[in-house]
One Martini backbone bead per residue (centre of mass of N, CA, C, O) as a GRO file, in nm:
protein
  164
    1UNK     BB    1  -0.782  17.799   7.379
    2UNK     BB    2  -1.008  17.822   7.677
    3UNK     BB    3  -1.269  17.620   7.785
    4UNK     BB    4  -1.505  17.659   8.072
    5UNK     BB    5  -1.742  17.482   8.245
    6UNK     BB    6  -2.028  17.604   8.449
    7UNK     BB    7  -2.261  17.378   8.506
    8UNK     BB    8  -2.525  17.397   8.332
    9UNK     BB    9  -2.679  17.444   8.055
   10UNK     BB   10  -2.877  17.662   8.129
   11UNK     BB   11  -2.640  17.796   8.357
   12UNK     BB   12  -2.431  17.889   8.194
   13UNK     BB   13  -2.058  18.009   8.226
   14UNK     BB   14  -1.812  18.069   8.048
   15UNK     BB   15  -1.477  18.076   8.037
   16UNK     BB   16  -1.321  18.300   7.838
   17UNK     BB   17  -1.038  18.337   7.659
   18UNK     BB   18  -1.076  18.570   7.438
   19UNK     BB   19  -1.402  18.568   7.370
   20UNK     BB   20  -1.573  18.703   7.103
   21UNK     BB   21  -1.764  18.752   6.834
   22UNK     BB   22  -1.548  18.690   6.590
   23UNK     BB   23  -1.486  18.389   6.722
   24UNK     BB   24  -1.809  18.303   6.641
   25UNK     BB   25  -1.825  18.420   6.335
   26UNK     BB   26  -1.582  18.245   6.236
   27UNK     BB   27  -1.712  17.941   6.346
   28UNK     BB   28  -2.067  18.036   6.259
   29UNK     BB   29  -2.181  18.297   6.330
   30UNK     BB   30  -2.411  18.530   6.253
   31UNK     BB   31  -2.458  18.581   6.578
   32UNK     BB   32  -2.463  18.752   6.862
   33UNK     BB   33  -2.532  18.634   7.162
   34UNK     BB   34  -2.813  18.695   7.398
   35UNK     BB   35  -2.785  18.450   7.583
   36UNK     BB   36  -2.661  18.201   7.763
   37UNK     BB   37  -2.800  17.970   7.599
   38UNK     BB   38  -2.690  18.072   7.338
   39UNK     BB   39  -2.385  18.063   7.423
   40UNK     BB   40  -2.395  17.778   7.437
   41UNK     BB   41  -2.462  17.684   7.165
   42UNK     BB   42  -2.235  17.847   7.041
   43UNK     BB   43  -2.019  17.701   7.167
   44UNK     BB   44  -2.076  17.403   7.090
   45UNK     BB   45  -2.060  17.480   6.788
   46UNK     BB   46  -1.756  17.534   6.797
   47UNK     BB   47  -1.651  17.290   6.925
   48UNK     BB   48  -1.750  17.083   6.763
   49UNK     BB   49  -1.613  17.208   6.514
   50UNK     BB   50  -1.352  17.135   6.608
   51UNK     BB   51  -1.355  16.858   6.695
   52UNK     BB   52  -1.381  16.754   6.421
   53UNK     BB   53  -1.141  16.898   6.283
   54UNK     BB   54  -0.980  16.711   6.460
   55UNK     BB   55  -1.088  16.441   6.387
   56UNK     BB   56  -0.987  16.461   6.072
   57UNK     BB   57  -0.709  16.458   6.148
   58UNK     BB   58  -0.658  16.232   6.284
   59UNK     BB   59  -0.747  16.044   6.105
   60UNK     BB   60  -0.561  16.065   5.878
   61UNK     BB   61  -0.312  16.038   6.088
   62UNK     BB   62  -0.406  15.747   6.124
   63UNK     BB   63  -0.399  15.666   5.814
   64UNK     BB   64  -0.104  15.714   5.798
   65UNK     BB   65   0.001  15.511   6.027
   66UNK     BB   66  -0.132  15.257   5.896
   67UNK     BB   67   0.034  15.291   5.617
   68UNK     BB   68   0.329  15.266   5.733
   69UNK     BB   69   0.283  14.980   5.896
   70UNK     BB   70   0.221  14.803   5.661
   71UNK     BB   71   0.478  14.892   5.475
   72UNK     BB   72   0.643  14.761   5.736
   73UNK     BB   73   0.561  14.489   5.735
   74UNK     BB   74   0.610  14.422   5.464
   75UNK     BB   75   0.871  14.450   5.494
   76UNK     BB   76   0.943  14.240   5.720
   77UNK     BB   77   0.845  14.002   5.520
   78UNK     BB   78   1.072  14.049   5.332
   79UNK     BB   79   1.313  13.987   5.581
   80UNK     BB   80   1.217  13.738   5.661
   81UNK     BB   81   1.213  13.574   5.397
   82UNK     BB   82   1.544  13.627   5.325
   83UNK     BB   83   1.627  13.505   5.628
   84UNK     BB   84   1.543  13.203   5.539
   85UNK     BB   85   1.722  13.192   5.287
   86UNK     BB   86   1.959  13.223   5.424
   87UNK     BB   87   1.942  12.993   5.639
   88UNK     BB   88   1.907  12.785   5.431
   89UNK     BB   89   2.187  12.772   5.333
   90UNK     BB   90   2.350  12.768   5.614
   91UNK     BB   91   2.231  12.467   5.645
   92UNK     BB   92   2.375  12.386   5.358
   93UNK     BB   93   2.664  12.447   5.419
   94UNK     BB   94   2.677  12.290   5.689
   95UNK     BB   95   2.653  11.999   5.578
   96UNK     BB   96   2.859  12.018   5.403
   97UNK     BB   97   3.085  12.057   5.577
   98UNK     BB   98   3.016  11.813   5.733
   99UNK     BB   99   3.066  11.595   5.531
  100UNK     BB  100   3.365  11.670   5.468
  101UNK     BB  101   3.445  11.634   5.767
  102UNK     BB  102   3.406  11.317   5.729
  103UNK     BB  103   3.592  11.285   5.493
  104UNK     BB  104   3.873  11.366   5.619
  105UNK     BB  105   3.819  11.184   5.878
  106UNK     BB  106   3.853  10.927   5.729
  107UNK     BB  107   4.123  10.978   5.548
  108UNK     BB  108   4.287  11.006   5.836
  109UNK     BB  109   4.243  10.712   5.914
  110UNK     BB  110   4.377  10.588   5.688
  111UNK     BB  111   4.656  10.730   5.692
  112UNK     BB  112   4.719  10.637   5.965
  113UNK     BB  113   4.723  10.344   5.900
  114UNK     BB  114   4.922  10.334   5.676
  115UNK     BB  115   5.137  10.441   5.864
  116UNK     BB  116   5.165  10.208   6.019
  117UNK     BB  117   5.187   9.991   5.818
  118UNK     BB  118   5.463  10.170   5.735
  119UNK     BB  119   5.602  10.087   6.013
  120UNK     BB  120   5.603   9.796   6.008
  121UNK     BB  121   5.767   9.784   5.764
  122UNK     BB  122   6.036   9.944   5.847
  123UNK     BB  123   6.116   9.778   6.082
  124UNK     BB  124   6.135   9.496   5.921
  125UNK     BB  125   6.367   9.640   5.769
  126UNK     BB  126   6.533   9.682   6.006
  127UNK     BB  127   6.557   9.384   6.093
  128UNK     BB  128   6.709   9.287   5.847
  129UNK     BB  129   6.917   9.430   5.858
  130UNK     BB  130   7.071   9.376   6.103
  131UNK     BB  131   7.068   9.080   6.034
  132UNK     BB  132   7.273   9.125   5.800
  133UNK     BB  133   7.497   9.279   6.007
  134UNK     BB  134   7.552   9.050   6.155
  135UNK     BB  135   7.631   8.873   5.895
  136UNK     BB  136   7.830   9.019   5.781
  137UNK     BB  137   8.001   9.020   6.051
  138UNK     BB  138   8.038   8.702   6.061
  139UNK     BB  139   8.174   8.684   5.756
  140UNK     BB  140   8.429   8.821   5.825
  141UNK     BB  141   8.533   8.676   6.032
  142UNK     BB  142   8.499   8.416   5.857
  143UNK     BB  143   8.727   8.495   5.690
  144UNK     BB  144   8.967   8.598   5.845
  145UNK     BB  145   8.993   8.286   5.984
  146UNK     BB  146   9.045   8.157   5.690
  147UNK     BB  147   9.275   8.282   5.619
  148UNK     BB  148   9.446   8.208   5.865
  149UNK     BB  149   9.455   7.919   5.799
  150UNK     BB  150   9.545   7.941   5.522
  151UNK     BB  151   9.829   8.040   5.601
  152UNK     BB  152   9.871   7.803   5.766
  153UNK     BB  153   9.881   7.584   5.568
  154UNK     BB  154  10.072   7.687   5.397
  155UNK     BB  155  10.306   7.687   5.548
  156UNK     BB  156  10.286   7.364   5.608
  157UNK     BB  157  10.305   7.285   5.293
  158UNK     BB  158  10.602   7.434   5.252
  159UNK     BB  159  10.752   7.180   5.357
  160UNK     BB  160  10.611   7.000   5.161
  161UNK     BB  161  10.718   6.771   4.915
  162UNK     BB  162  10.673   6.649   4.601
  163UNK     BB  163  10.734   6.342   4.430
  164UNK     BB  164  10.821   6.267   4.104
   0.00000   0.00000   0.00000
């Protein structure tokens, strides 16, 4: 329904779609208005009526929009707790992983150390084994050496003879 008010309230002149007697018996008139200006009170309390009980409606549906919204933010804040406990988690596994993260990397410069320590005692070793391959070359020279000699020895010494 449509209802346009034309003028002031003394010489309103509603138009309205299809608004009929029973239509204001409806809304609680108990008498169709006899001049305009009851017309118009009548139309006024029809409105006021409508009015009201949409108003009513309204209130209602604040009142449930304000009470999911409740529900909502309560939500919200049982979400916002649980994601600070879990942040707070990885705060501290992020911790413990940095901690470990630094004790590999000292263990890692340990074995480091350690590797080099032992590349220069194999060093060592490999230099020690080579003077001892140059020794045992120059002892079997000097062995071969001594044996020549020795043969040249025995073979001049089987000329003297000597005499008992």
């Amino acid at each position: 329904m449509r209802i346009v008010f034309m003028g002031t309230p003394d010489f309103a002149v509603p138009c309205l779609a299809r608004m009929d007697e029973m239509l204001l018996v409806r809304y609680g008139c108990s008498m169709p208005p006899a001049s305009p200006q009851q017309m118009y009170r009548a139309l006024c309390y029809v409105v006021n009526g409508m009015l009201a009980s949409k108003s009513a409606e309204s209130a209602k549906s604040i009142t449930s929009l304000i009470d999911a919204s409740v529900r909502l933010v309560e939500y919200g804040t049982t979400l916002s707790e649980e994601t600070t406990q879990a942040l707070s988690q990885v705060v501290s596994s992020s911790q413990q992983s940095e901690e470990l993260v630094g004790q590999i990397a000292q263990s890692a410069q340990m074995q480091a150390l350690s590797l080099r320590q032992l590349t220069e005692g194999m060093e060592m070793i490999s230099g020690v084994v080579q003077t001892n391959a140059a020794t045992a070359e120059e002892s079997a020279s000097s062995a071969c050496e001594l044996s020549q000699q020795a043969e040249k020895l025995q073979a001049a010494v089987r000329h003297f003879r000597l005499r008992t």
